[in-house]
N, C-alpha and C positions, 0 to 999 in steps of 0.2 A: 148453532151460532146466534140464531134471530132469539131465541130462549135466553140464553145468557145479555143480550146487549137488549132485552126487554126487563130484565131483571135487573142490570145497571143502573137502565135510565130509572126504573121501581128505586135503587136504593138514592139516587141523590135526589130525586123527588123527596120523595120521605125526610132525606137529610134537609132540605129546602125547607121543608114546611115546621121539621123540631127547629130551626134557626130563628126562623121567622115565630115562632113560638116562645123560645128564648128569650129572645128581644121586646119581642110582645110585651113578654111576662115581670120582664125587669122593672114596670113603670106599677104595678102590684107590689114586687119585694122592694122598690125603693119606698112605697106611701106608706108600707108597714115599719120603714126598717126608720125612718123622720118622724115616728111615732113618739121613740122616746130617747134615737142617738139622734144628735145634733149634724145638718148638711155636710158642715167640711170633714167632720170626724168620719162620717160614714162613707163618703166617697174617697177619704185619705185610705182606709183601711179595704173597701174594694179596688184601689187602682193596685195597690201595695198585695195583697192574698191574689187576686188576676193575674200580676205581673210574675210573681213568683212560681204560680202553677206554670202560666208560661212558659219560664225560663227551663223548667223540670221537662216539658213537652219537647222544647227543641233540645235539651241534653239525651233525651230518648232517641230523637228524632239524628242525634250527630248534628246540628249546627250551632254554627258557633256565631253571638255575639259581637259585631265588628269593637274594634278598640280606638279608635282614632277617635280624636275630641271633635273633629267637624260632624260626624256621623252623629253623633249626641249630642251635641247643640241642634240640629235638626230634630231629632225624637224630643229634645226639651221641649221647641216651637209646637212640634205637634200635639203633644201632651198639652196646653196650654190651650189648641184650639177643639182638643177632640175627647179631652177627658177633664181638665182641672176645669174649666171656667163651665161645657154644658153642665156635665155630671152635677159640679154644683149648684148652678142655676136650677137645673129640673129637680135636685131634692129640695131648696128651698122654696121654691113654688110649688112642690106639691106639699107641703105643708098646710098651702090655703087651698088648691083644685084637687079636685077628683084624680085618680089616675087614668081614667077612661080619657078627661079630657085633655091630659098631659099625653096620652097615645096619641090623641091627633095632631094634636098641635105639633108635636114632635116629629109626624111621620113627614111634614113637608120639606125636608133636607134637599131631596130630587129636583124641588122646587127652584130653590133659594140655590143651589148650584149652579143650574141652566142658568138661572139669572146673572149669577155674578162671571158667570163662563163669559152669556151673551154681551153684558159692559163692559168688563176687565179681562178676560186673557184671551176668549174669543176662538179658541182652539176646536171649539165643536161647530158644525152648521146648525144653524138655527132651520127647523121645519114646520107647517103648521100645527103638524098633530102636535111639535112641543109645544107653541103657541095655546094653544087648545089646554093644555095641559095645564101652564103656567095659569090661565085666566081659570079655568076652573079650579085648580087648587088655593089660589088666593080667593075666589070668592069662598070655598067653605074655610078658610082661616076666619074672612071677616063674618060671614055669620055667625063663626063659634063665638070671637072674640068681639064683635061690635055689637050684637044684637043686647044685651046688658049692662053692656060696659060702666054709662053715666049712671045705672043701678047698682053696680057693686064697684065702683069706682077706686073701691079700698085696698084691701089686699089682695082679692081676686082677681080684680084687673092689672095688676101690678105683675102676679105671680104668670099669670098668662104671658105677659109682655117678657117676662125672664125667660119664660120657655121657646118664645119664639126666637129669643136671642139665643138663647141655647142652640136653637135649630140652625142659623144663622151661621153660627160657630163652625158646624159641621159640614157645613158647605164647605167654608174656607179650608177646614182640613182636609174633605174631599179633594179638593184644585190643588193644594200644599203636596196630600201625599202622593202625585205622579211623580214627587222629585224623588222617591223611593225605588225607583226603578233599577234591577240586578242585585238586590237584597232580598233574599228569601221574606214573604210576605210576612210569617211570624213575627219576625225582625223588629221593623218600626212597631209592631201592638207592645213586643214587649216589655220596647224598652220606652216608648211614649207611657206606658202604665207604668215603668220602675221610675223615669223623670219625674211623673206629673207626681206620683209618691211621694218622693224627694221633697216636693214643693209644699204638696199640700199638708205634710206629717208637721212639722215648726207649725204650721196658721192653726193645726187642729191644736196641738199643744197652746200655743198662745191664747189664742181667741176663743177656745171653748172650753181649757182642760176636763180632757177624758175621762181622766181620775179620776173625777168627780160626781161621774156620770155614774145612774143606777138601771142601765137598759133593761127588759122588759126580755125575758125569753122568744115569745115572739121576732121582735126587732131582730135581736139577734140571731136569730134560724134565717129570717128577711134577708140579711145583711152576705151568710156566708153562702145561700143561695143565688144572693145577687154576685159574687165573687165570682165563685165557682163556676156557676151555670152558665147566669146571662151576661160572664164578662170571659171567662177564660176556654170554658168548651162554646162557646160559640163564636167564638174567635180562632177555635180549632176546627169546629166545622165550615166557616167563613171559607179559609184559605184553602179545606179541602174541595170546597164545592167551587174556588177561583180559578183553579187546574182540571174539573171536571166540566163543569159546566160553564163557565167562563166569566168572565166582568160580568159582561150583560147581563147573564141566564141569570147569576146571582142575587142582579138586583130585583127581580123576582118576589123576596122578600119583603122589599119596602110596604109595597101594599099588600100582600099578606098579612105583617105584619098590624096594621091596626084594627081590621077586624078582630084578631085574634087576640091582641093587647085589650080590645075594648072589652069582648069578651070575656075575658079571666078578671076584670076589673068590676067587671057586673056580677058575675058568677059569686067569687070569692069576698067581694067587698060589700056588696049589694049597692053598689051606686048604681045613680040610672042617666041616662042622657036627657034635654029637653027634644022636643020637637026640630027644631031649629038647629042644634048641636048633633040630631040622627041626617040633617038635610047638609048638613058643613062634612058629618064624617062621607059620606058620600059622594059630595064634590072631592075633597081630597084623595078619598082613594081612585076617582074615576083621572085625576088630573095626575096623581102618580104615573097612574097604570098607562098613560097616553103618552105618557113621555118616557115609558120605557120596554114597553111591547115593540114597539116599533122597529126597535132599534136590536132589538133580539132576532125579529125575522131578518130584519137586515142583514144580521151576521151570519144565521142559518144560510140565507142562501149566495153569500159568498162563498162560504165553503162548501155547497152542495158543489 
């Protein structure tokens, strides 16, 4: 018995860390795939090939898609804050930043959530290791982003500033999507990725025509890896690890996640961090991980 439920907790570790790898890895196939497809085109054709897989997953799976139009005006909203506006914001900033630095910036979500919890909906107790959290993940934001800023005041600091609006975005879809509740989790991914689709497929046609477009082998393997991978199986390991290991245990990944992002961005891309940007990813991940350990032992030992 202790054999087998030592070999469980081995597979959703495992699954924890390819998630967290996934995600990681998406901020690499996005810098490659804005190489030479244009932001909205490439994020219209990942929300639209993610969503699709999706919908094949839960046809496997026997569930079914709700139909009533209140239920999808919601998944529009959300698509809107958790796929049309980041997704495109962090591809068109990474056009000017590294994807190393677009890992970090991005991974302060846990951040900017707490926060808007603690002003606006207030539904969580505030404690001080989140405190803690909060003050140390803002301060390696502004090391990343203030230490050059009136130096590269151009496109750099701009593309930076999108990304953290991107970040920003996924807060608010974090607080949005508890209104999902009694919907198979699938549910709202798939169908916020077939809405945002919807939205972003006309802007890509109008504003960039595709057509016209001569992508770059590369880009394109980027592109269907970013779909596939780091939008639609890891959206399938998401929900399985939301039923095994729970909300919390899940979040898990957040800070996983950008050593691992920064990693495959060095690796694969050969960028490198400054000084200063290895002291910012370090706050982040210490101000992640302070505001979500805690709350995992919390729950371990109510259920103990």
């Amino acid at each position: 018995m202790d054999i087998r439920q030592d070999t469980n907790i081995a597979v959703e570790l495992a699954l924890l860390v390819a998630l967290a790898t996934l995600w990681g890895g998406s901020y690499t196939f996005i810098k490659l795939g804005v190489a030479t497809i244009p932001p909205i085109t490439l994020i219209a054709a990942r929300t639209a090939i993610a969503g699709l897989l999706l919908l094949v997953v839960m046809w496997a799976r026997g569930v079914r898609m709700p139909a009533d139009a209140a239920t999808w005006q919601r998944f529009a909203f959300q698509a809107v804050l958790n796929s049309v506006i980041p997704w495109t914001l962090i591809a068109w900033g990474e056009r000017h930043v590294d994807a190393a630095l677009a890992t970090i910036l991005n991974s302060a979500g846990p951040i900017f959530t707490f926060l808007l919890t603690a002003v606006v909906t207030r539904h969580e107790v505030t404690s001080p290791r989140k405190l803690f959290g909060v003050v140390a993940g803002m301060a390696g934001i502004l090391l990343i982003v203030g230490v050059d800023a009136f130096q590269d005041i151009g496109s750099g600091l701009v593309a930076e500033a999108a990304i953290v609006a991107a970040t920003i975005c996924y807060a608010c879809a974090a607080i949005f999507g508890r209104s999902f509740k009694g919907l198979d989790p699938m549910a709202p991914a798939a169908g916020s990725l077939l809405t945002g689709a919807a939205a972003l497929i006309p802007a890509s046609l109008i504003v960039e025509q595709p057509w016209t477009l001569t992508p770059s082998l590369s880009s394109v393997l980027a592109l269907l890896a970013l779909a596939t991978f780091s939008t639609a199986a890891a959206f399938a390991i998401y929900f399985r690890l939301i039923q095994t290991l729970g909300s919390v245990g899940t979040t898990a990944q957040a800070y996983l996640r950008v050593p691992i992002g920064v990693a495959i961005s060095v690796a694969f891309l050969g960028e490198s961090l400054s000084q200063t940007a290895w002291v910012g990813l370090a706050c982040v991940v210490l101000g992640v991980a302070a505001m979500t350990i805690p709350a995992r032992r919390a729950a371990s030992v109510k259920t103990s």
